[in-house]
C-alpha positions, 0 to 999 in steps of 0.5 A: 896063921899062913898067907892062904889062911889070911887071904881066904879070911880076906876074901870071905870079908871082902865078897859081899862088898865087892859084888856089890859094888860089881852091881852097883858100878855096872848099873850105873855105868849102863846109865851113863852109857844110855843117858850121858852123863847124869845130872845132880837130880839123876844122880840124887835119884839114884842114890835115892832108889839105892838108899830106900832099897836097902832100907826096905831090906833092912826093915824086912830082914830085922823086923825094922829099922829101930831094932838092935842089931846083932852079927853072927859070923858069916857060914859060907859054905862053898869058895863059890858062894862068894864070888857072886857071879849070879847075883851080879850078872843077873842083876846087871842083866835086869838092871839093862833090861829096866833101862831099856824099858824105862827108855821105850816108855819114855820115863823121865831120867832121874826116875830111871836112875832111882828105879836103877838104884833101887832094883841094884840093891834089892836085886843084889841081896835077894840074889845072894840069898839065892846063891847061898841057898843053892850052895848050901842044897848043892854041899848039903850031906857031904862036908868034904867038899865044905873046905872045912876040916871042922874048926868052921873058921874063914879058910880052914882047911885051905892052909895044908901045906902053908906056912908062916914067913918064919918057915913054920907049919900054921 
């Protein structure tokens, strides 16, 4: 395997992780930026907000939370997919918006921190599903632009040309 075939299989693992945590960094230093710094119950609510979150999308997802969990390999489509910039910055944007909100209604802070976290990683996940499904309808009938040369795996295709340290052709 060459290094861009290595480095796209890197990224394609990484992207989910990465634009998460994009999310869940930028909401919560929009907290900090509009409150200070958090106190533990804050703190505790965020991550409270972020945890039911995510449970929620789990028990919808796969029908609950007790329920044997298989993983298909990940099919990305398009290199765009995976950089997340829509899911990432609108859920900033409503993250901000929520604050701001929250701060006009005169909320209690570590409801707004558990609101934050919550609408984080919910907002985040529901976003990819959009961007996924946008990706797939804009490739969709026309496999050149997949980046794909049939062989389906993390950066096929992207590797013309490449080689491996000792010269040969991967």
């Amino acid at each position: 395997m060459g290094y861009r075939d290595r480095l796209a299989r890197t990224l394609l693992d990484e992207s989910w992780a990465y634009g998460y945590t994009l999310t869940i960094w930028g909401a919560g230093a929009f907290l900090i930026a509009e409150f200070g710094v958090p106190t533990h119950l804050d703190v505790l609510g965020y991550i409270t907000g972020s945890l039911v979150g995510f449970a929620a999308l789990t028990w919808y997802g796969f029908g609950g939370l007790l329920v044997r969990v298989e993983r298909d390999s990940r099919d990305v489509r398009s290199a765009v997919e995976m950089v997340h910039l829509f899911a990432t910055f609108c859920n900033l944007l409503g993250a901000l918006a929520t604050i701001k909100l929250a701060d006009a209604l005169h909320a209690p802070e570590p409801v707004v921190f558990g609101v934050v976290g919550f609408g984080a990683t919910v907002g985040y996940s529901l976003l990819l599903v959009v961007e996924e499904c946008v990706g797939e309808h804009c490739l969709d009938g026309d496999p050149t632009r997949s980046g794909t040369s049939g062989s389906g795996g993390a950066g096929a295709g992207a590797s013309d040309g490449d080689s491996d340290s000792d010269g040969e052709k991967s």
